[in-house]
C-alpha positions in Angstrom: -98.8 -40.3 10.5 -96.1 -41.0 7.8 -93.9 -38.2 9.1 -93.5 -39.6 12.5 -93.1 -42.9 11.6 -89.7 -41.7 9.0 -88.7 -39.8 12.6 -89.2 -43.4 14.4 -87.4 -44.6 11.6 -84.3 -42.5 10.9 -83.9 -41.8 15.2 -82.8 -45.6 16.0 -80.4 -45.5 13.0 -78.4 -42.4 14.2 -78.5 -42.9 18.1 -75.9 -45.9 17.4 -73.5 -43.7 15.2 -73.7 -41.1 18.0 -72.4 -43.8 20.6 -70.0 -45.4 18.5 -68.4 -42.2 17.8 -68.2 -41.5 21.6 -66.6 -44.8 22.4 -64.1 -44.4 19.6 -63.3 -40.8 21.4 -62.8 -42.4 24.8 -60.8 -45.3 23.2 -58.5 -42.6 21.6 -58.4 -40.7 25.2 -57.1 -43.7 26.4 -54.6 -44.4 23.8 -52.7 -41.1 24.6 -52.9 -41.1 28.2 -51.2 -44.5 28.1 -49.1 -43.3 25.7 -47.8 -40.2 28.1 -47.9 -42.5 31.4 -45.3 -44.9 29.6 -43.1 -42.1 28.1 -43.0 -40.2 31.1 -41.5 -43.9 32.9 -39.1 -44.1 30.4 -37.8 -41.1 30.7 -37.6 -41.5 34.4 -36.1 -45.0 33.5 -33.7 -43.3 31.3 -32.1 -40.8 33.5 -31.9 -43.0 36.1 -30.3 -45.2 34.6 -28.0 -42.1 33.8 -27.2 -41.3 37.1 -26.4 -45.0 37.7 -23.8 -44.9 35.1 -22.5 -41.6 36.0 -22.2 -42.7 39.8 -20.7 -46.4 38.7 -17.8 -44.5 36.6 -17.8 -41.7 39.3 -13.8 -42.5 39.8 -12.9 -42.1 36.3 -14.7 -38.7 36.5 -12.7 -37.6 39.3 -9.5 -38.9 38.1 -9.8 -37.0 34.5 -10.9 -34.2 35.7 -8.1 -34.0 38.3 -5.4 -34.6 35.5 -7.2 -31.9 33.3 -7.1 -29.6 36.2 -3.3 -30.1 36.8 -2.3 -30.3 32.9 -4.0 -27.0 32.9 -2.4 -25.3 36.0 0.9 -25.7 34.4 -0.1 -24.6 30.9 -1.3 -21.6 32.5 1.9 -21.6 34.5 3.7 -21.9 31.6 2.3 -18.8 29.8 4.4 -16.0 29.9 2.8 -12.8 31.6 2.0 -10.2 28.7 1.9 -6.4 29.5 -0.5 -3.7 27.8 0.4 0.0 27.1 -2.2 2.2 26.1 -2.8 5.9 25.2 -6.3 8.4 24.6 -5.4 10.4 21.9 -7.8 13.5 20.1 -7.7 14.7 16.9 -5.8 17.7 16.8 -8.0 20.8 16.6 -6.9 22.5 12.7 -6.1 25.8 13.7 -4.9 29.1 12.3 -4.7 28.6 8.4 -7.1 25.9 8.2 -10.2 27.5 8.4 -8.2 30.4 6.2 -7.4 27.8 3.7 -11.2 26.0 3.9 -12.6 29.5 3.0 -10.3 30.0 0.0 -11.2 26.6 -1.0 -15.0 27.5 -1.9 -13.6 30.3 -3.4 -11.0 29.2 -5.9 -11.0 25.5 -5.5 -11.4 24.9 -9.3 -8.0 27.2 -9.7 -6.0 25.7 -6.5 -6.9 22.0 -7.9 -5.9 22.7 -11.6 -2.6 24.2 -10.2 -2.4 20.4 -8.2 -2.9 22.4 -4.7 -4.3 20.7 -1.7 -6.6 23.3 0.2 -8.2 20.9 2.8 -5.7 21.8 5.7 -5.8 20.9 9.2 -5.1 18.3 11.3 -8.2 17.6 12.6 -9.4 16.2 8.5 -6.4 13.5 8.6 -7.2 11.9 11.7 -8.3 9.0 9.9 -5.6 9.2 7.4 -3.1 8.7 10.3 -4.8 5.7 11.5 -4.9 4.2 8.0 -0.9 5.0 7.9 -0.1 3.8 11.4 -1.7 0.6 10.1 0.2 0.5 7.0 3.3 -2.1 6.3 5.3 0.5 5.0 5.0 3.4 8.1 5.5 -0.5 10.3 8.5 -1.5 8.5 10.3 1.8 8.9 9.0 2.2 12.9 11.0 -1.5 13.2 13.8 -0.4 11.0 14.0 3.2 12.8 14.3 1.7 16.1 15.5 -1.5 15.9 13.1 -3.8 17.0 13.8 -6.8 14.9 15.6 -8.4 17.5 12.8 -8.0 20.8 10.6 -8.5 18.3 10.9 -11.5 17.0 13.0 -13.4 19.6 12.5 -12.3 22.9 10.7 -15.2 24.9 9.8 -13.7 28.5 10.9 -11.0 30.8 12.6 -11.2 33.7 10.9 -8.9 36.4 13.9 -9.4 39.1 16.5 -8.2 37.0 14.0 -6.2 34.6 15.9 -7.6 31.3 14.2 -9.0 28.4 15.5 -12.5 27.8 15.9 -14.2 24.3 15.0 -17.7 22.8 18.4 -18.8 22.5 17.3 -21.2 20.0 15.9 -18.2 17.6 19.4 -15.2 18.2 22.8 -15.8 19.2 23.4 -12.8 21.3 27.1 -13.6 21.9 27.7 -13.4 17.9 24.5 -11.1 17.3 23.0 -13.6 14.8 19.9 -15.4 14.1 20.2 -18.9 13.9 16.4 -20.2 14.1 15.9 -23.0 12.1 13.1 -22.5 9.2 12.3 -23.9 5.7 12.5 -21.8 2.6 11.7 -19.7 0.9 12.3 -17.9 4.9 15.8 -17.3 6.2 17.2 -17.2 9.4 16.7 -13.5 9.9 12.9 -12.6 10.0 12.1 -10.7 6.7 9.8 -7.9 6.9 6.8 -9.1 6.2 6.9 -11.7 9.5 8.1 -8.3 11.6 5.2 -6.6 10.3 2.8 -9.3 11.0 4.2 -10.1 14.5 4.0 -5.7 15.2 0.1 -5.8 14.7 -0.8 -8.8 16.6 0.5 -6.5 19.8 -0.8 -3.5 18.5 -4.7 -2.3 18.9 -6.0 0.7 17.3 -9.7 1.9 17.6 -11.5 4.9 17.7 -14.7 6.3 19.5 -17.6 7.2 16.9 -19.3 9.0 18.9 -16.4 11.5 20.6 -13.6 10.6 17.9 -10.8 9.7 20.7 -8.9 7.3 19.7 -7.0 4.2 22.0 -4.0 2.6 21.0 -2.4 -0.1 22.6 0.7 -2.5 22.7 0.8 -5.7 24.4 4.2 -7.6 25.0 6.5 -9.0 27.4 7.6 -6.1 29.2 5.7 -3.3 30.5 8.6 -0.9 29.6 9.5 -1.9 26.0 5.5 -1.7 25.6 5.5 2.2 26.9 8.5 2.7 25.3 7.5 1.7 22.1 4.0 3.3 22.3 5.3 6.2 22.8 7.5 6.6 19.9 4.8 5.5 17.8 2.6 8.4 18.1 5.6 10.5 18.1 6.3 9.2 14.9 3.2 9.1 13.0 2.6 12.8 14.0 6.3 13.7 12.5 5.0 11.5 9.4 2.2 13.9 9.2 3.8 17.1 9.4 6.7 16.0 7.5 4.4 14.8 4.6 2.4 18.0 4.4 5.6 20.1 4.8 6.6 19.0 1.5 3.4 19.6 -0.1 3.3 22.9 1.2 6.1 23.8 0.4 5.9 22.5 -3.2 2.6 24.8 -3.8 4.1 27.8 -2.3 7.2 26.8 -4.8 4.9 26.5 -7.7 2.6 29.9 -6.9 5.5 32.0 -7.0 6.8 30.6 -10.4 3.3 31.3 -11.7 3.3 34.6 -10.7 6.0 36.0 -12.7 4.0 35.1 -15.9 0.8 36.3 -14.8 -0.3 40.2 -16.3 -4.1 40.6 -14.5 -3.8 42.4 -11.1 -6.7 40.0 -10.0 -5.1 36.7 -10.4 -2.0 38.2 -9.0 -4.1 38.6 -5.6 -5.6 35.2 -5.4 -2.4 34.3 -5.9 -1.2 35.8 -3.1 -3.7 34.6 -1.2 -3.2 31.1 -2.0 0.8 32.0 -0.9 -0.7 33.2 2.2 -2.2 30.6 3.2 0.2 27.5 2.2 2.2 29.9 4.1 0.4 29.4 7.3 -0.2 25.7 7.2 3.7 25.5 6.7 3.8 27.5 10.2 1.7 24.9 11.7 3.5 21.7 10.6 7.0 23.8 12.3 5.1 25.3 15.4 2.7 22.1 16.3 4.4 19.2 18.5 1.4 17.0 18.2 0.4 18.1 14.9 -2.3 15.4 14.0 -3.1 13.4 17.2 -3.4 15.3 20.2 -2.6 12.7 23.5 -4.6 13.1 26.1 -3.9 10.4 28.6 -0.3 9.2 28.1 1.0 5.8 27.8 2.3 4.8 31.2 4.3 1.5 32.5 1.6 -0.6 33.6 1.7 -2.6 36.9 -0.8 -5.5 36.0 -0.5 -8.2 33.7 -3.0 -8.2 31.0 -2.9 -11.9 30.0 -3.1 -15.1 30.4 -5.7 -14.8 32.8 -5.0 -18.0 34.8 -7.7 -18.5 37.0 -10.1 -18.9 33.9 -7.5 -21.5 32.1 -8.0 -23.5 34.6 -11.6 -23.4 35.4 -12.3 -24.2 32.0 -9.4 -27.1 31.6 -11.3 -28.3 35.0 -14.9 -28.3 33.2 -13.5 -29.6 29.9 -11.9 -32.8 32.3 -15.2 -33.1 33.8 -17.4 -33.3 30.1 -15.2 -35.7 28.5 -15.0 -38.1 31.4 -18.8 -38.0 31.8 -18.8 -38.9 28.1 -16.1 -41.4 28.4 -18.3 -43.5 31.0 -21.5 -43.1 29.2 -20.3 -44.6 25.9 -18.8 -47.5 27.8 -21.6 -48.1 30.0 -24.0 -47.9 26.8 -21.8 -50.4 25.2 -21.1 -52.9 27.6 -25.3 -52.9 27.6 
């Protein structure tokens, strides 16, 4: 009898916390759908009000974006065409005394090395040397000074395709009196030093080289699709003669130093690796006389190209167009917003 009396008891107390709880559920339900409902009209509110302010200010837009269109038309106008050269070169494959010279080097590499004798040969295993060289202000400096290229370098302004001349910035050379006369502060002089030619070369010039089957492309942009063959082309005619010269002398210099060794040497043993060593600095010497292309190997010569390469024209002035468009949409925005 007590028990069910405690049940009668404790049931009315928790059948109003049970209902209070639910209520305070629904309440909160309520809340947040109210919420939602009121944010989604003001956002609706909001970009409504957008497109009011957009379509009130809708000839502004037009307006701007028609000057940006036609400011950009005759920058791109205005942009002379540039011109790119390119060649496909290979490493040249090191043949005859290299793999001669590879074999004596596990053999008597300790000996060759204390004697100061380079056994790596081949051309093939200075690819990347070359392109590391080509690279270098030094090898630049002397292409310039080889060929004289100071002058289209560093004044020409556009080319003429009618009369297919390169034409100078009469403000920069004096071609009457073959003197510069541009107008800088110092330390720089008139003439560009070396340095400013060197920098100005590889902003034109593009080297890179294909992991995967080692050919390397090599390009030159500039005015004229001529100068930019030309110029290509004696390029890797140089840095190949670079090569061979450079390993001509060395060589040369080990065979030079092998044979003075020899006359003090007494053991018929060292005498033959001696010999051999001749033998094969010998042979490498052959290859730097007998090898045209002695480090890089062209495969697809540089040719005068047809096309233009840049400014790409059409895209200036799409995005001069689009640029117009954003800031007037801005510019309307912020003095709708303000007025308000």
């Amino acid at each position: 009898m007590s028990k069910s009396l405690e049940n009668s008891v404790e049931k009315p107390q928790e059948m109003p916390n049970d209902v209070n709880a639910q209520l305070l559920q629904q309440q909160l339900l309520q809340q947040q759908l109210l919420m939602q409902k009121t944010q989604n009209q003001d956002d609706e509110i909001d970009l409504a009000e957008l497109w009011r302010a957009i379509w009130a200010g809708k000839f502004t837009i037009i307006i701007i974006s028609m000057i940006f269109a036609v400011a950009s038309v005759f920058f791109a106008l205005s942009k002379p065409d540039i011109y790119k050269a390119s060649a496909i070169l290979a490493p040249a494959s090191s043949e005859g005394g290299a793999g001669g010279l590879g074999a004596l080097a596990g053999q008597f590499g300790g000996l060759a090395s204390m004697a100061g004798i380079n056994l790596g040969g081949g051309g093939g295993d200075k690819t990347g040397l070359a392109i590391e060289i080509l690279k270098s202000r030094s090898f630049i400096e002397g292409f310039i000074t080889k060929h004289d290229l100071l002058v289209p370098l560093m004044a020409s302004k556009i080319w003429d395709r009618a009369n297919d001349t390169l034409i100078l910035d009469v403000g920069l050379y004096d071609e009457v009196n073959n003197e510069w006369i541009r107008k800088v502060k110092a330390p720089k002089t008139p003439e560009p030093s070396s340095w400013e030619a060197y920098k100005r070369f590889l902003e034109l010039l593009t080297i890179s080289q294909d992991e995967a089957t080692s050919m390397i492309n090599i390009d030159i942009k500039f005015f004229s699709p001529a100068i930019a063959k030309q110029w290509l082309t004696w390029l890797i005619q140089d840095i190949n003669e670079f090569m061979r010269r450079q390993d001509q002398i060395e060589a040369k210099s080990s065979i030079d130093y092998l044979k003075n060794q020899l006359v003090n040497i007494k053991v018929a043993t060292m005498e033959a690796v001696f010999y051999q060593l001749i033998e094969e600095q010998t042979k490498s010497m052959m290859l730097t006389m007998v090898k045209k292309e002695y480090v890089l190997r062209t495969i697809d010569p540089a040719q005068v190209p047809d096309i233009k390469d840049t400014p790409k024209r059409a895209l200036i002035v799409v995005l001069g167009t689009m640029l117009g468009g954003i800031l007037s949409v801005l510019i309307v925005l912020v003095r709708y917003f303000s007025k308000k």
